[in-house]
N, C-alpha and C positions, 0 to 999 in steps of 0.2 A: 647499584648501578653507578656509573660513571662515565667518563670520556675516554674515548679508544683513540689510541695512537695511531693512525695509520702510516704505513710503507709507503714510498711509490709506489708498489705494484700494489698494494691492497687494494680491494675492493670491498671489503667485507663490512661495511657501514658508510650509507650513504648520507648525506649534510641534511637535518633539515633545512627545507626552502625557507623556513620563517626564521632560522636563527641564522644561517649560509656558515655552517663551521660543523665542522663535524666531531658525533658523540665517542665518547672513550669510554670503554668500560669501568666498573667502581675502580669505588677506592679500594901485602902484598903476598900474598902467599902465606900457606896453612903454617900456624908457629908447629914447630914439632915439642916435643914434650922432653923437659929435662930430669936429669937422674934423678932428681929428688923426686920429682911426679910420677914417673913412670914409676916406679917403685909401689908406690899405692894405687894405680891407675885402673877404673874398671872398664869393661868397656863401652864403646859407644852406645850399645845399643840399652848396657843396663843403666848409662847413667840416663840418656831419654827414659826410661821408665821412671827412673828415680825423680825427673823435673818435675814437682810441684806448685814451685813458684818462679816468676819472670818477674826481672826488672826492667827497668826501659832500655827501649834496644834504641831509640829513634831520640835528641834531643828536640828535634824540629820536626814538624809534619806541616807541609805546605799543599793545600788545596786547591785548584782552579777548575773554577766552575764555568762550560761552555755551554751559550745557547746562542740562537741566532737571533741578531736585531730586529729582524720582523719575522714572528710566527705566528701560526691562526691557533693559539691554545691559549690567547690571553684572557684576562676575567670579563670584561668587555663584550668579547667576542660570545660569548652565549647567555642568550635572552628567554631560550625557552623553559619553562618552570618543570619539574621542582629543582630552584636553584643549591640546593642541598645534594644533585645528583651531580656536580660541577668542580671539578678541583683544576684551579690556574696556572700555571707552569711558573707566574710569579710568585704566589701564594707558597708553591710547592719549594722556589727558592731560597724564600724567607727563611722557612721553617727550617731546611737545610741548613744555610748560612747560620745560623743559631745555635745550632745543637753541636757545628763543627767547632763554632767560636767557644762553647762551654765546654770543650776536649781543648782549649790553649792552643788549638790550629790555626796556621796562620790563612785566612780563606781570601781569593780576591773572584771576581766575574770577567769574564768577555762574552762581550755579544758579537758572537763572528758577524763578517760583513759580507753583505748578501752579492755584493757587485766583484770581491776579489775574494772570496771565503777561503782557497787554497794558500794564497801568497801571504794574506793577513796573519792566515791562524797560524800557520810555517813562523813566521817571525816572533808571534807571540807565544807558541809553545818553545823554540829556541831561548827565548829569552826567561822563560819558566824555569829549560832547565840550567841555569848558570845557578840558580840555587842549590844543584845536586852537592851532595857529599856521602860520605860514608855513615853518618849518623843523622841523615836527614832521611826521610820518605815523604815524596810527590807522589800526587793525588791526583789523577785526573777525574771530573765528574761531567759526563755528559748527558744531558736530556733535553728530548724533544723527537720529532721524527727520524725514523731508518726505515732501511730494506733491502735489497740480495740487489745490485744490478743483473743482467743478463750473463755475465761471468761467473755468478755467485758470489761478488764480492762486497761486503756490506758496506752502506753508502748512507751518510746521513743529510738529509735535505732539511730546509727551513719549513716547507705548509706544502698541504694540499690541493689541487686544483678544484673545485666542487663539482659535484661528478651528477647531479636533480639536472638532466637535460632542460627540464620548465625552467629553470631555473638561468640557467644559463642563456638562452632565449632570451629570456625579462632583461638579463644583464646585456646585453650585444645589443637589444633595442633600445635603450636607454642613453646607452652611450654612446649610439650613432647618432641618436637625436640630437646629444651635447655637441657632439664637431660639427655636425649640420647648422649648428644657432649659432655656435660659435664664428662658424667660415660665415655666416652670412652677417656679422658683423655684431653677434650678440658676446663677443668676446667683454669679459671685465664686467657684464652686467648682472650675471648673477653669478660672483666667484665664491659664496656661501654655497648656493647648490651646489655649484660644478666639484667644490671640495669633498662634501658631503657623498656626493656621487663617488665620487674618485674611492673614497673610503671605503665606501658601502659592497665593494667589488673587487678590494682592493687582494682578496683572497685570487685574482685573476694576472693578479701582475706574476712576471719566469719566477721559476721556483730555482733556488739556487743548491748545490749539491757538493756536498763536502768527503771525499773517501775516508773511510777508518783508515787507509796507509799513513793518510796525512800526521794525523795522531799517532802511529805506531812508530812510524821510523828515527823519530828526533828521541823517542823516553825509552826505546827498548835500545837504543846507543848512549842514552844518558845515565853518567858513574853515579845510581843510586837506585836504591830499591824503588818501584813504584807500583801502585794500583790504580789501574783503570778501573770506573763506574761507568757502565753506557745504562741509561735507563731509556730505552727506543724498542722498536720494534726491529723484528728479526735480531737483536743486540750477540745472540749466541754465534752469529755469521762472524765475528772477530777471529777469523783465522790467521795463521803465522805461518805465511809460507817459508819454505827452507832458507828462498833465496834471501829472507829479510832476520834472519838469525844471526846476532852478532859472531865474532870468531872465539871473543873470551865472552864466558856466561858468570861473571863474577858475578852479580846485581841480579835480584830477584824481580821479576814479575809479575802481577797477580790479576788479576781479570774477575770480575764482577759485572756480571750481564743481566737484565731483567728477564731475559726467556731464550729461547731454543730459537734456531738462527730461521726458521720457518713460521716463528707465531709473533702474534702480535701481544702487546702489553696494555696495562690497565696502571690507574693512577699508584696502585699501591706500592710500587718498589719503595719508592724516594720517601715516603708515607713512614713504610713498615722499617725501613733502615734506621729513621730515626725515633722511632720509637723506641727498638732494640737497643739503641746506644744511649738515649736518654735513660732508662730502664738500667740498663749495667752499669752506670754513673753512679746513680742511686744504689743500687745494691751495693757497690764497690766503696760509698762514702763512710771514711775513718778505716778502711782498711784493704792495706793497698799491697795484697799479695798475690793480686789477678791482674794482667791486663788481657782485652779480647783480641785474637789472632785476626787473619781475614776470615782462614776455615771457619773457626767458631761463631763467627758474625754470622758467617753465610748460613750456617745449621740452625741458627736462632730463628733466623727471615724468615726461612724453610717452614718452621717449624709454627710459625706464627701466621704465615699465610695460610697453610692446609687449615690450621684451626680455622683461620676466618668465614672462610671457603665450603668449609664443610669437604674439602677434596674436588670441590668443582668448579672448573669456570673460575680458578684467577690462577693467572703464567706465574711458573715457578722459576724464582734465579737460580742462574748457573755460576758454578766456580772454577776456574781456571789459572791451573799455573803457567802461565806463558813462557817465562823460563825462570831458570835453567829448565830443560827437560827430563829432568833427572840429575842426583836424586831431589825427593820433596823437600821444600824448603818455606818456613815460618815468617810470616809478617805479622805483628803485632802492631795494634792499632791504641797507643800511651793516649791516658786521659791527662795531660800535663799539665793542667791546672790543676790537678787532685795533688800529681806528682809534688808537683812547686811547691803547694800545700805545705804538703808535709816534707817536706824539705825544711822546711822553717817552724818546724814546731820544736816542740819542749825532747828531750831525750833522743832524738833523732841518734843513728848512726854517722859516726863521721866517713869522709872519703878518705882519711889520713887514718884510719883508724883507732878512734879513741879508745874504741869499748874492747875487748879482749873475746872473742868467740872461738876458742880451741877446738873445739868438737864441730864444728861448723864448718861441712860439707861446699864445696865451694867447684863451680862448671864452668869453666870459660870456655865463652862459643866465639869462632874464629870467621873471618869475612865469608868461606867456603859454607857456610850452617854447620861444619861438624864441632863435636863436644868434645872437651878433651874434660878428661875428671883430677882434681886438684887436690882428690882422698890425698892423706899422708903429710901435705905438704906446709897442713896448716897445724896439722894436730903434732906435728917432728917439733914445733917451732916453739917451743916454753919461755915464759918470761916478755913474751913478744905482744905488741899489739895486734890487733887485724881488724883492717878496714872493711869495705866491701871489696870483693872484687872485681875487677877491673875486667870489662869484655873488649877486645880491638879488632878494630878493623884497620888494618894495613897502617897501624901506629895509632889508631885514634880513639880515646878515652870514648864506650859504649854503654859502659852503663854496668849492673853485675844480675847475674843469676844464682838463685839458690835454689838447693836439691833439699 
């Protein structure tokens, strides 16, 4: 068991009265190919069979983590026992913030602002994305509440209104009685109660509501790959209307939703995410001929939730390419502290190539995702050194892949 997120429109779990918070279920353009390449050149599609291993496509990967400044899913907020059935959206944080910092990401927080949450978060995703480049990928991670408005359009909100009618009664009589003592002149005499009070109900103060557009239109126009995280309920409602498609699709997008844009979510996305990536760290340490895609991150979750589950009763994430729309295209998610790592160790390859690898099958992928194969081009060249090779994007050193 766990705490259920709800939608605004959910109703499918009501607050207990004794705790007032409600339960969550458990836990520039394609290079063309010169004579000496095309010569040996195979093609596209056999050298994708032939990739075995990926280098770092990303130098930078920058995070930003949104929640709102007041929400009803802090640890606080739930008193009723067993507190073992309880996971905190701050707790949930932490753990996040941690496992991104041990990938060498750069991760920062906002707490959207409940009084301006459109104009706020506009300025601070703008200013997010001045980081974009061509060998950076941005990260967005959102959690906390969603849900469809009347449109269908997915909408994230700060908390819940508490829906135990006794309950609500108890509250409304309470705090008539506060302005009634207060007007009659018991203002300032007991401003420990009246605080306490204020607190205790505080789950009654406007709930404030943030559109997924908000988010969508500043990164799916920003020059750099990015991945959205919504961990919320209805999170699969991220649709991309026509009218919001940029005109050039150079820049990948990739979308990672906690469930199906009609259900609700349980603590385990943010949980099971990092698990999976702590997990491939580990397997991947002293040998760094893998890095995890989004695809293959999202197949891991998958694959670790039904286990949990038994196949029942916990929401399955969704993968989406947002664009381009065609064709499929690779995001790789670099462990760069590993990378750095070994960057600095004993016999490393140089980037000037010190070591000689004649035989050594060599893929440059171009800003478009397509591969061009560089058979021929290294094994013609006798006498010669060779580096790694060099992946670009619209001029700028990406990293290399080998076949």
């Amino acid at each position: 068991m766990g705490l259920q997120r709800l939608g605004l429109a959910s109703i499918s779990a009501l607050p207990d009265p004794s705790t007032n918070r409600p339960r969550r279920k458990p836990a520039g353009a394609a290079r063309k190919r010169s004579e000496s390449s095309s010569r040996g050149a195979e093609t596209d599609d056999n050298v994708r069979k032939r990739l075995l291993t990926v280098g770092p496509q990303y130098k930078e990967v920058h995070c930003l983590i949104l929640t709102w400044s007041f929400h009803d899913l802090r640890a606080e907020d739930y008193t009723a026992p067993p507190a073992a059935d309880y996971v905190s959206l701050e707790d949930e944080s932490k753990r996040l913030i941690s496992t991104l910092k041990n990938y060498g990401w750069q991760v920062s927080e906002y707490h959207i602002d409940m009084n301006r949450p459109i104009e706020s978060t506009t300025a601070r995703l703008n200013k997010f994305c001045q980081l974009a480049a061509d060998d950076v990928l941005l990260v967005v991670y959102y959690h906390g509440h969603g849900s469809l408005n009347e449109d269908n359009e997915l909408v994230f909100s700060s908390h819940d209104h508490p829906e135990n009618s006794e309950w609500a009664k108890k509250a409304a009589a309470d705090l008539y009685s506060e302005l009634l003592s207060r007007q009659n002149g018991g203002h300032g005499q007991n401003k420990a109660g009246f605080e306490a009070l204020m607190k205790k109900y505080e789950r009654y103060r406007p709930i404030s509501h943030l559109p997924w557009s908000t988010l969508r239109q500043p990164l799916l126009a920003c020059p750099s790959d990015v991945l959205f995280i919504l961990d919320c309920c209805a999170a699969g409602g991220a649709n991309l209307p026509s009218s919001s498609i940029p005109q050039s699709n150079t820049y990948t997008k990739h979308l990672f939703a906690a469930c199906g844009f009609e259900s609700s979510t349980s603590d385990d996305m943010t949980e099971t995410l990092c698990l999976v990536l702590d997990e491939n760290a580990a397997a991947a340490a002293g040998n760094n001929e893998t890095v995890l895609t989004t695809k293959r991150l999202h197949q891991l979750m998958e694959e670790r939730l039904q286990k949990k589950s038994n196949g029942v009763g916990t929401s399955q994430p969704i993968f989406k390419q947002l664009l381009p729309l065609d064709p499929e295209r690779k995001i790789h998610l670099p462990n760069l502290t590993m990378m750095n790592h070994s960057k600095g160790g004993r016999g490393r390859r140089s980037r000037r190539g010190s070591q000689s690898h004649a035989s050594m099958n060599m893929v440059a992928v171009n800003r478009r995702g397509s591969e061009e194969s560089m058979n021929g081009i290294m094994g013609g060249m006798h006498g010669m050194n060779h580096g790694m090779g060099m992946v670009r994007r619209e001029g700028s050193v990406r990293g290399f892949v080998l076949a």
